[in-house]
C-alpha atoms as one frame of an Amber mdcrd trajectory, in Angstrom:
protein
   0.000   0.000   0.000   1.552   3.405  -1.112   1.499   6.197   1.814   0.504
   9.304  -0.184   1.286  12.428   1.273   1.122  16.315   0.236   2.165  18.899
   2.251   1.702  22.682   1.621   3.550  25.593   2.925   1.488  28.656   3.123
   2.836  32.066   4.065   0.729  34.687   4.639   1.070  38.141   5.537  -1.383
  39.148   8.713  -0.583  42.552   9.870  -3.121  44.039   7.786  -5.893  41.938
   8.927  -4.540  41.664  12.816  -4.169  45.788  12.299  -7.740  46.045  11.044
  -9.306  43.368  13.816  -7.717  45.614  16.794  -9.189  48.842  15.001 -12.476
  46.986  15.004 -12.551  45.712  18.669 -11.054  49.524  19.932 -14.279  50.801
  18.342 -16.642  48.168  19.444 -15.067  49.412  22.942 -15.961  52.416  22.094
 -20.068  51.386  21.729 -20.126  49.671  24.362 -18.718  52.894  26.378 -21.622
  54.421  25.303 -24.565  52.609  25.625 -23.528  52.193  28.740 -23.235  55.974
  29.384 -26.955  56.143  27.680 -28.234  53.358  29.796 -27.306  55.284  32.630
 -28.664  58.724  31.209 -31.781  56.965  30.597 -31.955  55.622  33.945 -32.542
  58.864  35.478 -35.161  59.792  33.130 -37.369  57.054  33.540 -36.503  56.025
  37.247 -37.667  60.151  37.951 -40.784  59.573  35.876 -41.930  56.554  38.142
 -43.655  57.952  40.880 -46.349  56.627  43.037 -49.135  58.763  44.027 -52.182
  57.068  46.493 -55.512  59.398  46.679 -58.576  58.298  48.053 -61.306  57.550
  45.606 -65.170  57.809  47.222 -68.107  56.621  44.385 -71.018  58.930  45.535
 -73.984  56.531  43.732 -76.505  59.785  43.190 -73.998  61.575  41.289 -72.863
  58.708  38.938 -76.487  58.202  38.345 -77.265  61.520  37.070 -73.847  61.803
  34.597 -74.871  58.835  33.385 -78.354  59.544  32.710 -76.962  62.875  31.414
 -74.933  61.626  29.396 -77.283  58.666  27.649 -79.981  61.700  27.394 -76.835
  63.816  24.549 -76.017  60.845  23.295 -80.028  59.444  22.173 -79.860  63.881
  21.329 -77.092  63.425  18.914 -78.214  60.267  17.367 -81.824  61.687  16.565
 -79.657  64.636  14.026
């Protein structure tokens, strides 16, 4: 049985693609810099805008009766035109 081999010998030059590669990551760096200056930025905005405000609510039955009825009386109004 014959042992066939091939061998290659490749030379490349890399600097121009290792070059290229680093200026790729240093501005990927850079984006990630600042979203995360943005995230924070936007973190003040919207953590300021969340606010919590309790009131006391009291349903007085007469007067929702009579907006209601006031307001089904414009509305059969506004239908008849």
């Amino acid at each position: 049985m014959a042992n066939n081999k091939l061998k290659i010998n490749i030379d490349a030059d890399t600097s121009e693609a290792l070059k290229q590669m680093k200026e790729v990551t240093e501005a990927a760096n850079e984006c990630v810099a600042a979203l995360e200056k943005l995230e924070k930025v936007m973190g003040r905005f919207t953590n300021k805008g969340e606010m919590l405000i309790q009131f006391d609510v009291v349903l007085d039955g007469r007067t929702i009766a009579e907006r209601t009825n006031k307001l089904t009386r414009e509305e059969i109004r506004a239908k008849q035109f």
